[in-house]
TORTI-881239 format. One record per residue (C-alpha): x, y, z; residue number from 1; residue in one letter. Coordinates in pm, 1 decimal, padded with zeros to 6 digits, always signed. Each point is the difference from the previous one (the first is absolute). Layout:
N
[[X,Y,Z],NUM,A] ...
//
This chain:
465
[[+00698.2,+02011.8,+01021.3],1,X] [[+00056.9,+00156.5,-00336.9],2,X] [[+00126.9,-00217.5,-00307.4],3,X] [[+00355.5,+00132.4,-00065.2],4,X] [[+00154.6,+00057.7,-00359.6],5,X] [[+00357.4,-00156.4,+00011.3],6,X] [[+00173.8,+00264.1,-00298.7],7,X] [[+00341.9,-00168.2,-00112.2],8,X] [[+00213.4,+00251.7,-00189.5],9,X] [[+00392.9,+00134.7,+00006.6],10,X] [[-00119.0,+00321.1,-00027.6],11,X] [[-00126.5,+00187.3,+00291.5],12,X] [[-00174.8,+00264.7,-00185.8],13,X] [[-00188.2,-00242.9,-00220.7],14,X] [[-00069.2,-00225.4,+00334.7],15,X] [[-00155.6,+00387.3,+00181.5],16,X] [[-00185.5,+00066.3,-00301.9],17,X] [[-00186.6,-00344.4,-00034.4],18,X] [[-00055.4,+00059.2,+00370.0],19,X] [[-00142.8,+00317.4,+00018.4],20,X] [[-00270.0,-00149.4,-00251.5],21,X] [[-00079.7,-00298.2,+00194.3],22,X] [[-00015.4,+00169.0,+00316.5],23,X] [[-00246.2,+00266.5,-00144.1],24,X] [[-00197.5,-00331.9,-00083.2],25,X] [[-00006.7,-00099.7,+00367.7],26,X] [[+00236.4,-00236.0,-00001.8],27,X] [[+00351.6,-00039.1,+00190.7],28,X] [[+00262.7,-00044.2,-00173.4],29,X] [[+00347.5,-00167.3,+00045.0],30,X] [[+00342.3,+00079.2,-00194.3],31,X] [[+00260.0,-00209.1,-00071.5],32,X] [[+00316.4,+00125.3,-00192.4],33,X] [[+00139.6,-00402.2,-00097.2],34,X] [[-00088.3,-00341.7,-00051.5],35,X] [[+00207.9,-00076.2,+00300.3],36,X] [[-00191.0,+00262.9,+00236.1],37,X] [[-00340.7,-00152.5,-00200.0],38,X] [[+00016.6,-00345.2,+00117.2],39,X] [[+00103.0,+00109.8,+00350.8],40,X] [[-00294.1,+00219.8,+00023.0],41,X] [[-00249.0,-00315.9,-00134.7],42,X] [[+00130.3,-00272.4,+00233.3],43,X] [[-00074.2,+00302.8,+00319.8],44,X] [[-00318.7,+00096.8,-00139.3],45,X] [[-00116.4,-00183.7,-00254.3],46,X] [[-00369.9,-00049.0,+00156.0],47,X] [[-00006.9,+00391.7,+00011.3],48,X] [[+00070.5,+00072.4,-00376.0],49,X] [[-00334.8,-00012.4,-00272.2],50,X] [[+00217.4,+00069.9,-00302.7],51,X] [[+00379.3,+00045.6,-00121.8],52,X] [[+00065.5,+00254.8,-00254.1],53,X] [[+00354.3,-00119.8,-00128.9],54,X] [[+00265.9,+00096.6,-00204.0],55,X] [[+00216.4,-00242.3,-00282.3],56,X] [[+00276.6,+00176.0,+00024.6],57,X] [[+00260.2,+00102.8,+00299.2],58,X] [[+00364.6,+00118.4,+00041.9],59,X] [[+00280.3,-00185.4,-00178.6],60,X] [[+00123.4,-00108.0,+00383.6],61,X] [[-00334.2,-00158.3,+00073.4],62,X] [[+00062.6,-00389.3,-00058.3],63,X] [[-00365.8,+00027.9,-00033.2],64,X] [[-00288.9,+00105.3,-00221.2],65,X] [[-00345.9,+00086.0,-00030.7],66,X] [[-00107.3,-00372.1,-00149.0],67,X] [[+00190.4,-00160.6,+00288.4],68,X] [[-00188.2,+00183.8,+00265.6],69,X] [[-00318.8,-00133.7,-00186.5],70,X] [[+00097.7,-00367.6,-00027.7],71,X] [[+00087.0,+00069.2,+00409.2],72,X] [[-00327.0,+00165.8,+00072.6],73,X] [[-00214.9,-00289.7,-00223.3],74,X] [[+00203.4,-00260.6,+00142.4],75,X] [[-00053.2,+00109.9,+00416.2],76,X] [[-00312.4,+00225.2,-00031.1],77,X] [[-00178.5,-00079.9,-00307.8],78,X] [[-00296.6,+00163.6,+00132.7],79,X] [[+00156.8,+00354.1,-00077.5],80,X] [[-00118.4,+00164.3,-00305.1],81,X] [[+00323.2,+00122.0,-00209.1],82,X] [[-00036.1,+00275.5,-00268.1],83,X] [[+00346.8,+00089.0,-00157.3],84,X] [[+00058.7,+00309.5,-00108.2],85,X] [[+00289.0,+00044.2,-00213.8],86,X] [[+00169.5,+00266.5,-00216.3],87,X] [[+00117.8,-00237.8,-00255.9],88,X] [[-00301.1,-00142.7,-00117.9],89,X] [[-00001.7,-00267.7,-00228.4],90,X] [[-00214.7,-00298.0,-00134.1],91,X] [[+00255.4,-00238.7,+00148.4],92,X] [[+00060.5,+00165.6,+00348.1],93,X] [[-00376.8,-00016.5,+00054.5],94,X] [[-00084.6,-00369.0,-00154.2],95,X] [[+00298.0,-00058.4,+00244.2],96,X] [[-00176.2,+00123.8,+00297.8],97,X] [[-00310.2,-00169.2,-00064.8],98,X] [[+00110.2,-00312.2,-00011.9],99,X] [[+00190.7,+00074.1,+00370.7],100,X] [[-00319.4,+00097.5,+00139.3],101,X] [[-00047.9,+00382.1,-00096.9],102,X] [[-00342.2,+00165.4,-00019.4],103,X] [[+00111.6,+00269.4,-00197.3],104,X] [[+00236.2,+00168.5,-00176.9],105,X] [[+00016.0,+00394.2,-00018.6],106,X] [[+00279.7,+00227.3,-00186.6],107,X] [[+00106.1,+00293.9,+00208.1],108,X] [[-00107.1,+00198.4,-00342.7],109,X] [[-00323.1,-00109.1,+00072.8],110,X] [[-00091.3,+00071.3,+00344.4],111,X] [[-00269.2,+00240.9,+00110.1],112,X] [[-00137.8,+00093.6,+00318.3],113,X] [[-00304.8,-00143.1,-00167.3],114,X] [[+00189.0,-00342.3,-00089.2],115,X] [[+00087.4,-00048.3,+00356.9],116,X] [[-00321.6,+00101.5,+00130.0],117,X] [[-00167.9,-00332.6,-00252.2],118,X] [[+00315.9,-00215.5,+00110.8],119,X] [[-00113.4,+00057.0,+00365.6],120,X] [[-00360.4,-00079.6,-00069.7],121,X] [[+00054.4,-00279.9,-00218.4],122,X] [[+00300.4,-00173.8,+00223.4],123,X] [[-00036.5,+00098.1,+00350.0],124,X] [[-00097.0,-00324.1,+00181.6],125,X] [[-00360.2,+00101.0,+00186.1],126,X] [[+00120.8,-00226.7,+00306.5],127,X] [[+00171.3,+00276.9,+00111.8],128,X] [[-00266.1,+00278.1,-00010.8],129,X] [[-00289.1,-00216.4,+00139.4],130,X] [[-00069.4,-00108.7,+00326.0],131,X] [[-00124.6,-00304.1,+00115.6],132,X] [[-00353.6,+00115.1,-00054.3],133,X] [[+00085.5,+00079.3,-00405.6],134,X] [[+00154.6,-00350.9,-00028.3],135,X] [[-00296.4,-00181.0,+00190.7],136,X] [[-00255.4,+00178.2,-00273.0],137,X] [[+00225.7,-00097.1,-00307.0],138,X] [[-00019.2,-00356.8,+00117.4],139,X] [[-00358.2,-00009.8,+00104.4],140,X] [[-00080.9,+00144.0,-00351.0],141,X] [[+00200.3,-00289.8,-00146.8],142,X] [[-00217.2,-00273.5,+00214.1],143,X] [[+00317.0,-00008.6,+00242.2],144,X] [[-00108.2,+00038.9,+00359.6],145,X] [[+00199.0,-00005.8,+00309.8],146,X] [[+00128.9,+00267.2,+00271.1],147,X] [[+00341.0,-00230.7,+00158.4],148,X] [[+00383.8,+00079.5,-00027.1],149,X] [[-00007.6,-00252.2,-00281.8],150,X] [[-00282.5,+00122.9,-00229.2],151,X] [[+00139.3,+00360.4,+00014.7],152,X] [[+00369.0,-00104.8,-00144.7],153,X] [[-00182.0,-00194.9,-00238.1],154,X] [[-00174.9,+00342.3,-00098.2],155,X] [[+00324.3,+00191.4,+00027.0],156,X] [[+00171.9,-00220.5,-00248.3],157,X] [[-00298.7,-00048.2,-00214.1],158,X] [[+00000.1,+00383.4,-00092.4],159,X] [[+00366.9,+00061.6,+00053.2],160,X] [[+00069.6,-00273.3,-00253.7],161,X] [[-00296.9,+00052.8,-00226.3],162,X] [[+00093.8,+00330.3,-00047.3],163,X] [[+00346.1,-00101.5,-00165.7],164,X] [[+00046.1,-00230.4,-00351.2],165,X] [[+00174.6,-00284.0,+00193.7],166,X] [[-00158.6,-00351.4,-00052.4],167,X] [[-00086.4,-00127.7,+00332.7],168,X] [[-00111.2,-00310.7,+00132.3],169,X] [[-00254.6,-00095.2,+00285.1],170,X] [[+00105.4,-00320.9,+00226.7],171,X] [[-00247.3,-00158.8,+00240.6],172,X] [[-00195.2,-00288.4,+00055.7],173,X] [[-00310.4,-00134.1,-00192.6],174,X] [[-00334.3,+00257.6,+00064.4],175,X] [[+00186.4,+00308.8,+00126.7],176,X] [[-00116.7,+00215.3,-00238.4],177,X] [[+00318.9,-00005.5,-00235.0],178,X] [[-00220.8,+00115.4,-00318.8],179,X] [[-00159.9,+00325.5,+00166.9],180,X] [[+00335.6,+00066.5,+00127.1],181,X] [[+00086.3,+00029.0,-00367.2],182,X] [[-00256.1,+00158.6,-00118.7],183,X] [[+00042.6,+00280.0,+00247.2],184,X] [[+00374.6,+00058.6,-00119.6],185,X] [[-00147.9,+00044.9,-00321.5],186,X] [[-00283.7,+00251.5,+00083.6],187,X] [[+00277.2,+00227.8,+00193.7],188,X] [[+00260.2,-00025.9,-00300.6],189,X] [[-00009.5,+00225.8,-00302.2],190,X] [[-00113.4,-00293.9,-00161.1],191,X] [[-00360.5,+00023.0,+00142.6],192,X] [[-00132.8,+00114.0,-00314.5],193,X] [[+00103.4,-00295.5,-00157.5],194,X] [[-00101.6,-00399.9,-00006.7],195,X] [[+00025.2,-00221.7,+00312.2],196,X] [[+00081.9,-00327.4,-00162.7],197,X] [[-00020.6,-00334.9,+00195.8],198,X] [[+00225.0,-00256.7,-00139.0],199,X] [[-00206.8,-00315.3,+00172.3],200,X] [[+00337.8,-00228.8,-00061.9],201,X] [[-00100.4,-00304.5,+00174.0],202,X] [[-00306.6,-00032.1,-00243.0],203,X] [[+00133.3,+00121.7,-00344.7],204,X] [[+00099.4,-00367.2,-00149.6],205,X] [[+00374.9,-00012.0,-00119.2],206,X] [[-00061.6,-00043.4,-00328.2],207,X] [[-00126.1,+00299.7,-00047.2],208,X] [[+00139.0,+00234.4,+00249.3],209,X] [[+00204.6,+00177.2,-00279.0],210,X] [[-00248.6,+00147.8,-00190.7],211,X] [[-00191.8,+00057.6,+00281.9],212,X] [[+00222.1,+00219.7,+00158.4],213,X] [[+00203.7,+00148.3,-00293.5],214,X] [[-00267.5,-00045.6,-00303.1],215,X] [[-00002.5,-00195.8,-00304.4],216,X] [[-00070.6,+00078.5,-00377.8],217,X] [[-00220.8,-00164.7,-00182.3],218,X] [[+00113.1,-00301.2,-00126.5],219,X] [[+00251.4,-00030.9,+00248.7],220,X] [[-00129.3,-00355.4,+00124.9],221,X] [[-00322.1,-00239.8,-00102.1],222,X] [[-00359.6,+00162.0,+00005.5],223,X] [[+00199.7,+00363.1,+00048.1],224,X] [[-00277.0,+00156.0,-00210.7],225,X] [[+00102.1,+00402.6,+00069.5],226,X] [[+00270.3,+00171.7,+00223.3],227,X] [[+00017.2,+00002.0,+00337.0],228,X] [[+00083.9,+00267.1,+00183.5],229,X] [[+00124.8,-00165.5,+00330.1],230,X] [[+00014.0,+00116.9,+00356.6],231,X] [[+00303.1,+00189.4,-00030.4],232,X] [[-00069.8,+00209.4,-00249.9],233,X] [[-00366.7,+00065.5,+00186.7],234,X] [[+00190.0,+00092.4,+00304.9],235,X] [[+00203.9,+00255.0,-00209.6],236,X] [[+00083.2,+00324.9,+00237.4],237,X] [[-00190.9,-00180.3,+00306.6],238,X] [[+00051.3,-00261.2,+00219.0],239,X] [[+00046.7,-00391.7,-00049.3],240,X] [[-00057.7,-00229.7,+00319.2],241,X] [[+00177.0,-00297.7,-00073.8],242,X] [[-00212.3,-00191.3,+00287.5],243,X] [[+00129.9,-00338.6,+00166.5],244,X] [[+00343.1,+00055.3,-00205.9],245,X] [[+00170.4,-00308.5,+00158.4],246,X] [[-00225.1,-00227.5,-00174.4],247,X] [[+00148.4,+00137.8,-00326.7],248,X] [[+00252.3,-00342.9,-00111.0],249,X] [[+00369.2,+00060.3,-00071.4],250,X] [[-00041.2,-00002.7,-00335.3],251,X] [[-00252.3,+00252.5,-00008.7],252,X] [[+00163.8,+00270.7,+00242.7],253,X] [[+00284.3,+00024.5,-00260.1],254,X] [[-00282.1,+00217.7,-00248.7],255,X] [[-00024.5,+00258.9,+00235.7],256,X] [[+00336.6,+00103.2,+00059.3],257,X] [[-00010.1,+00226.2,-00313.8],258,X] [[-00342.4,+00232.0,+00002.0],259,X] [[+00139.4,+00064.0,+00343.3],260,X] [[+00369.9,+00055.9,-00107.7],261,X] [[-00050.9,+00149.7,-00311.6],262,X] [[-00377.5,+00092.2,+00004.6],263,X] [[-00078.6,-00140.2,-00316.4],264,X] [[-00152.0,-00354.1,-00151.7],265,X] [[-00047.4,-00191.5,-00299.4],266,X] [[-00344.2,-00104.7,-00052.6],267,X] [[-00063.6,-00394.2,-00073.3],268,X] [[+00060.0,-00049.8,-00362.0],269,X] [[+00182.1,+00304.7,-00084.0],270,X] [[+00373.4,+00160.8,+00017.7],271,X] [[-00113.2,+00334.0,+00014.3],272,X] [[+00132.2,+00117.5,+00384.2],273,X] [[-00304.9,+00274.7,+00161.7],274,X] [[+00116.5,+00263.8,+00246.6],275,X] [[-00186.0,-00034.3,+00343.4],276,X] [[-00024.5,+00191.2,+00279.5],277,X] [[-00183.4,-00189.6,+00289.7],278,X] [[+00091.3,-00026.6,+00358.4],279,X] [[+00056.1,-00329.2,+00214.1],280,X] [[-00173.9,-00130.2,+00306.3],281,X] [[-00016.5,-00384.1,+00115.1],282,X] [[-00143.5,-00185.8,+00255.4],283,X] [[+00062.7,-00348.6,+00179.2],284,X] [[-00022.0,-00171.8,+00263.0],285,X] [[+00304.7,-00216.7,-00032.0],286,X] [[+00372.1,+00027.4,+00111.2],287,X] [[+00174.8,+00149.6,-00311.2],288,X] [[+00294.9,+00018.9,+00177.5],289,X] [[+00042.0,-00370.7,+00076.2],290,X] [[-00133.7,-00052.6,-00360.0],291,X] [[+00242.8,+00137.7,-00119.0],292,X] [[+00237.2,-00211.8,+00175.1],293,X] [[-00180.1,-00332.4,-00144.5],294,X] [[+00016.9,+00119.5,-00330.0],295,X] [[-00353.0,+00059.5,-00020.3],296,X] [[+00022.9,+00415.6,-00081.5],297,X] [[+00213.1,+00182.6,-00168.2],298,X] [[+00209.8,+00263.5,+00219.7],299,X] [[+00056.0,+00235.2,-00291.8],300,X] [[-00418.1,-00007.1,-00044.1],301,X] [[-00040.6,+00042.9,+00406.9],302,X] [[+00243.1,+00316.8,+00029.0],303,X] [[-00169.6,+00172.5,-00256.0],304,X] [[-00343.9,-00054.9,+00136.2],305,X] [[+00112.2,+00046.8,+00303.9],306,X] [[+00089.6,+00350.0,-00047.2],307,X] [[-00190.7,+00071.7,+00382.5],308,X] [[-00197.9,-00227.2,+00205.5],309,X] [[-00256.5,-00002.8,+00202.1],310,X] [[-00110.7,-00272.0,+00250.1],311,X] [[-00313.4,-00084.9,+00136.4],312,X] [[-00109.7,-00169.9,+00265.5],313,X] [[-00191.1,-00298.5,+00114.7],314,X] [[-00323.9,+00163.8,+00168.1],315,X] [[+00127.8,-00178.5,+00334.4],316,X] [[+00214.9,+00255.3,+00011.2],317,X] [[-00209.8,+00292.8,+00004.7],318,X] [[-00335.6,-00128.0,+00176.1],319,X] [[-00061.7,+00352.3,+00114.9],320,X] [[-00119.3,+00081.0,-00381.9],321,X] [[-00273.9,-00232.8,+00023.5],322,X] [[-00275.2,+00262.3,+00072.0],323,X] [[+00090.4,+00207.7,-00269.3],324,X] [[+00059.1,-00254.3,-00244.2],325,X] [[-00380.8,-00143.6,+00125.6],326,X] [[-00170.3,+00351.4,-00005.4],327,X] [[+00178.5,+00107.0,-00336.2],328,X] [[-00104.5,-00330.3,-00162.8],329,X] [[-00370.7,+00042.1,+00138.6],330,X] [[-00017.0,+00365.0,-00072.3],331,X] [[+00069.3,-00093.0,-00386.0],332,X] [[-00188.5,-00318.7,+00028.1],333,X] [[-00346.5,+00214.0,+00155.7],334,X] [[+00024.0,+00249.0,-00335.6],335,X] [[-00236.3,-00269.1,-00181.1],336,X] [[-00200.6,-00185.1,+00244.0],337,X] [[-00320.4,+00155.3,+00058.2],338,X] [[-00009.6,-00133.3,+00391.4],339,X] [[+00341.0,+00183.7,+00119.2],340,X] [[+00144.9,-00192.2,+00268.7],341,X] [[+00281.5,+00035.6,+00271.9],342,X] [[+00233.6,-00215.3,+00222.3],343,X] [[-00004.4,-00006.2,+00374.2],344,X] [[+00301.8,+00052.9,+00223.9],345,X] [[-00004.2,-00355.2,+00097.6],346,X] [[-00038.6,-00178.0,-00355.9],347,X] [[+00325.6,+00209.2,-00050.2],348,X] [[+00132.9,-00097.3,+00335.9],349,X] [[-00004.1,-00363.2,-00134.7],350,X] [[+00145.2,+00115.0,-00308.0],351,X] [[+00316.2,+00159.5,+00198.3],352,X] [[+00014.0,-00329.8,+00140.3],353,X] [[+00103.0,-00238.7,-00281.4],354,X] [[+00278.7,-00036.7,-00215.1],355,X] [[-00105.2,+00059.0,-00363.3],356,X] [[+00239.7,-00274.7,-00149.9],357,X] [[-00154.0,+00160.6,-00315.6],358,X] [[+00075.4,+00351.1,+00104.5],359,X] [[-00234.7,+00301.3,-00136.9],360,X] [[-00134.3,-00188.2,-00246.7],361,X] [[-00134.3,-00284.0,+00252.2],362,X] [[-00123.8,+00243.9,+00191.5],363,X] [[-00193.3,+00171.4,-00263.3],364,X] [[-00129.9,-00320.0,-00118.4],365,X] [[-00144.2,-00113.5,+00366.2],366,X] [[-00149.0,+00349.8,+00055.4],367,X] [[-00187.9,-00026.8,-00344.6],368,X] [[-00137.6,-00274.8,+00090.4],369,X] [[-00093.7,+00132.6,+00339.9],370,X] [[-00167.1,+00273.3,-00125.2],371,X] [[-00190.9,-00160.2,-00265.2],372,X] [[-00152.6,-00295.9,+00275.6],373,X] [[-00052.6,+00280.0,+00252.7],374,X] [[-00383.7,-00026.3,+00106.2],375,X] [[-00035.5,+00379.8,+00090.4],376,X] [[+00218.5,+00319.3,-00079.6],377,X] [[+00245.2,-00122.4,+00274.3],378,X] [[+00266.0,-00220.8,-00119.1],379,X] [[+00107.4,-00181.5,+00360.0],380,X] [[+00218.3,-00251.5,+00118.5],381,X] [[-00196.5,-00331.4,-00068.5],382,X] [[-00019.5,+00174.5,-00392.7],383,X] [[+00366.6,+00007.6,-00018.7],384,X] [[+00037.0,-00336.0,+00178.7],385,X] [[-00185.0,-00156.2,-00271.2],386,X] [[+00201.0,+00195.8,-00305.4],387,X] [[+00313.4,-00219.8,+00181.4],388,X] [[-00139.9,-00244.5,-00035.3],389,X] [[-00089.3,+00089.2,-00370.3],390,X] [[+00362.0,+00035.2,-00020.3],391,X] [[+00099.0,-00308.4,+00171.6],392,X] [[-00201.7,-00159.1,-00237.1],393,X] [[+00178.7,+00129.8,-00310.1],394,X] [[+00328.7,-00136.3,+00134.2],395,X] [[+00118.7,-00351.5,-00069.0],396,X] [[-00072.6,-00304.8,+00242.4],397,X] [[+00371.3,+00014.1,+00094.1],398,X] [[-00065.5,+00325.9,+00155.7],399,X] [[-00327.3,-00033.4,+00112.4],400,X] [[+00096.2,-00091.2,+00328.5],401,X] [[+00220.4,+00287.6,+00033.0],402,X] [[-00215.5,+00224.0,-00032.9],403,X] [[-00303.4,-00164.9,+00200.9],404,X] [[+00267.6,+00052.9,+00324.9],405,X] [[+00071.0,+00389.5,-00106.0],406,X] [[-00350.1,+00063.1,-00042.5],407,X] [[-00045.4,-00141.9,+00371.7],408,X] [[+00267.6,+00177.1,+00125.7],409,X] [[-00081.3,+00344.6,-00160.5],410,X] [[-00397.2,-00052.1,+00143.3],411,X] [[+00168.4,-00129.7,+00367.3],412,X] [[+00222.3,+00289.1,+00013.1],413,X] [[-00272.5,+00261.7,-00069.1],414,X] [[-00241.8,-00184.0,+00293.8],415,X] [[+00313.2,+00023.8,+00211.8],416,X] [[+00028.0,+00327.8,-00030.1],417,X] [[-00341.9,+00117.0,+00001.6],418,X] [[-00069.6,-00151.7,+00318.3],419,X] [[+00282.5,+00134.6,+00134.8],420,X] [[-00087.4,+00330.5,-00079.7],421,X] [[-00368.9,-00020.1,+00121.3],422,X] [[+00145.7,-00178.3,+00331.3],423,X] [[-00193.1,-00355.3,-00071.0],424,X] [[-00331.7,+00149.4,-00057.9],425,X] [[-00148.3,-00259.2,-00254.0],426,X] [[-00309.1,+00207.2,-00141.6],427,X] [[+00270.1,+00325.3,-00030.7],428,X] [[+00225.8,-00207.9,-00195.8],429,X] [[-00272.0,-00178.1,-00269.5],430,X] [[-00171.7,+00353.4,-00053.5],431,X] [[+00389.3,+00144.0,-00083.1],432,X] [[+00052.3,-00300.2,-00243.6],433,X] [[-00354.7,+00035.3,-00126.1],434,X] [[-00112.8,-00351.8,+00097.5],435,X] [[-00238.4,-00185.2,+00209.6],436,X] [[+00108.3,-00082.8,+00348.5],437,X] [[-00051.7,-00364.5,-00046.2],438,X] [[+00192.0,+00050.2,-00309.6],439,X] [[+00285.4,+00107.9,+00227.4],440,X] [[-00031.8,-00288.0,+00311.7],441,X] [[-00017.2,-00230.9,-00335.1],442,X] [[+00328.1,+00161.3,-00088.6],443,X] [[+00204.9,+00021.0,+00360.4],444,X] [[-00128.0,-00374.9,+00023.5],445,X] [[+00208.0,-00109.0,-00341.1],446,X] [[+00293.5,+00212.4,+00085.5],447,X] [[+00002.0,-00108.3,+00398.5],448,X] [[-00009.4,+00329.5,+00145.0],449,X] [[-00041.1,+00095.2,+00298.5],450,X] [[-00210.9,+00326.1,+00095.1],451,X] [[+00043.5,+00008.8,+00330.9],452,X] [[+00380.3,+00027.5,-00040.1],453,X] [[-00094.5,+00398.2,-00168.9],454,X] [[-00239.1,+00053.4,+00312.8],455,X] [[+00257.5,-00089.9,+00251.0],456,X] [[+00248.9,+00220.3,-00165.1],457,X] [[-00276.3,+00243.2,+00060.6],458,X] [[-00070.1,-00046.2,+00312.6],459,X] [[+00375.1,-00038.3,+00123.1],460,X] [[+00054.2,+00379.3,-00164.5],461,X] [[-00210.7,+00123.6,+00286.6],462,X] [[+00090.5,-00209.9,+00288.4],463,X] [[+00312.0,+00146.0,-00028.7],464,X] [[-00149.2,+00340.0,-00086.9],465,X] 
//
């Protein structure tokens, strides 16, 4: 499917001249002639359109204008990029629109068949021109690997969103890759040139998150020897990843409201206010909904980070990325060992089989450790048996236990099922796990299986054959 241009404009002749350009670009276009006719359009087909073109002003009997239809489209479908183009420019009128959510602000005077061609290129969400193969190479470049429903929307949103200025923030539990989520919004934006700064909040003591973040002159506070530039000010034009944002007290959250309000700060020790221009992405794993319902986050602080979201999910949910996760990590992993080594289908077979409390980063962590006790260039099940219980081992006493049973239920489940599929033939099944068959009988014995059970279903198949 084609991205589609949504032009917004009372005047038909400016709406088939826009057009004509855009289509000559390869794009399809859509025209609306009112705010009215504009919002009815979006809530139809708003997963079709890649970028509005709008208008400020209407007819005198519209009760609406250009600005409203913004504040609509931010508010329902903030992942459309909005570039108003207006024939009464002015300074106001366009500080206006950025602060609603705008991307850009052209005067009619201005516009050029050359200006629209650069909008296009600059604005036009890539989602929408590449196909699942594009998206699943973007990701894979970004350490992101994964083929399901659910890593694809991630990818979707990633460049959809990256490609606007909106602050967005990434939701999901502990070790699902929340910071190279970020990181790839940042390498799609037209901020990609610029710094990636990591705001590490949970570690930055409270005393002096304030001039770590916004800077500090010297002098400014005991042993403050020279000026300090702060993280703000080296994020300037890029990025800042305010990472594990819920763990940022009350107190604290109330600082922020203003470089993202007003883009500017006041370093530590000074009253001098410095213009910034730095876009927002957070991360947590936390609730900041019900948070903010205990009083522990600030809703004004939440809305504006939360400009678009995205969720990710616990690696339960998409087991059927385990292989690529595995090969991708191994792949990168291989690029400095001299003995290059690889991981059989039934080490990832037991893999598929547990439930990664920890999610990608468990999983990364047991297959590490796999690979680096593997005896030969084959990384098989009993290697990744012992990197869970590497991983057990990190875990507290509490939950020790917990993960002795999952551990014996993921290696049960994968005996089950290889018996199953090689009808209750022992030596078949030990050679496809890559162990011994007294290994095995030692194994059936502790989990009180019974082979015979996969040989009768065997041999009832051709009775009845």
């Amino acid at each position: 499917m084609n991205p589609k241009v949504l032009i917004v404009d009372d005047s038909i002749d400016f709406c088939t001249t826009i057009a004509d350009i855009v289509n000559s670009e390869g794009y399809e276009t859509i025209q609306s002639y009112s705010p009215e006719s504009a919002l009815t359009i979006l809530k139809e087909r708003y997963h079709q359109i890649a970028l509005m073109l709008l208008d400020i002003e209407f007819a005198p009997d519209s009760r609406m204008n250009g600005l409203d239809v913004l504040l609509e489209t931010k508010k329902n479908y903030p992942a459309i990029p909005v570039v108003i183009i207006s024939g009464k420019g002015n300074m106001s009128i366009a500080t206006q629109a950025g602060k609603n959510g705008a991307i850009d602000f052209v005067e009619k005077n201005d516009i050029t068949k050359d200006k629209i061609k650069t909008i296009l290129k600059n604005f036009v969400s890539k989602s929408h021109s590449s196909d699942k193969k594009e998206i699943i190479k973007y990701l894979k470049s970004c350490g992101i690997y994964g083929e399901s429903d659910a890593i694809i929307k991630i990818g979707e949103n990633i460049i959809r969103f990256g490609r606007t200025q909106l602050n967005v923030l990434i939701t999901g539990p502990t070790g699902t890759g929340k910071g190279l989520v970020a990181r790839a919004i940042h390498q799609v934006s037209q901020r990609s040139k610029f710094p990636f700064v990591t705001v590490d909040i949970p570690n930055i003591p409270r005393e002096l998150f304030q001039s770590e973040l916004f800077g500090a002159v010297k002098g400014a506070y005991t042993g403050s020897t020279e000026n300090k530039e702060g993280l703000f000010l080296q994020a300037n034009h890029g990025t800042i990843f305010l990472d594990e944002i819920a763990n940022l007290s009350l107190d604290l959250q109330a600082n922020l409201l203003i470089p993202i309000e007003e883009k500017e700060i006041k370093q530590l020790g000074s009253t001098k206010r410095i213009s910034i221009d730095v876009r927002f992405i957070s991360a947590t794993d936390k609730d900041l909904s019900a948070a903010i319902k205990t009083g522990e986050f600030k809703e004004q602080l939440y809305y504006r980070l939360r400009e678009c979201e995205i969720v990710l999910p616990p690696l339960k949910d998409r087991i059927e990325d385990i292989p690529y996760i595995v090969n991708g990590f191994i792949q990168d992993y291989n690029k400095d060992k001299i003995i290059k080594k690889h991981i059989t289908n039934s080490a990832i077979n037991i893999l598929m089989n547990y439930e990664w409390p920890g999610n990608v980063r468990e999983l990364i962590n047991v297959v590490k450790t796999a690979f680096e006790l593997a005896e030969t260039d084959s990384i098989e099940p009993e290697d990744i048996i012992r990197g869970l219980n590497n991983s057990k081992n990190e875990m507290t006493s509490d939950a020790t236990g917990s993960i002795d049973r999952r551990i014996d239920e993921t290696y049960k489940k994968a005996i089950e099922e290889v018996l199953q599929k090689f009808n209750g033939n022992v030596s078949k099944a030990a050679a496809h796990l890559g162990i011994s068959r007294e290994t095995l009988y030692l194994r059936i014995k502790k989990y009180l299986l019974n082979v015979n059970q996969y040989r009768n279903k065997q041999t009832e198949k051709k009775t009845t054959d």
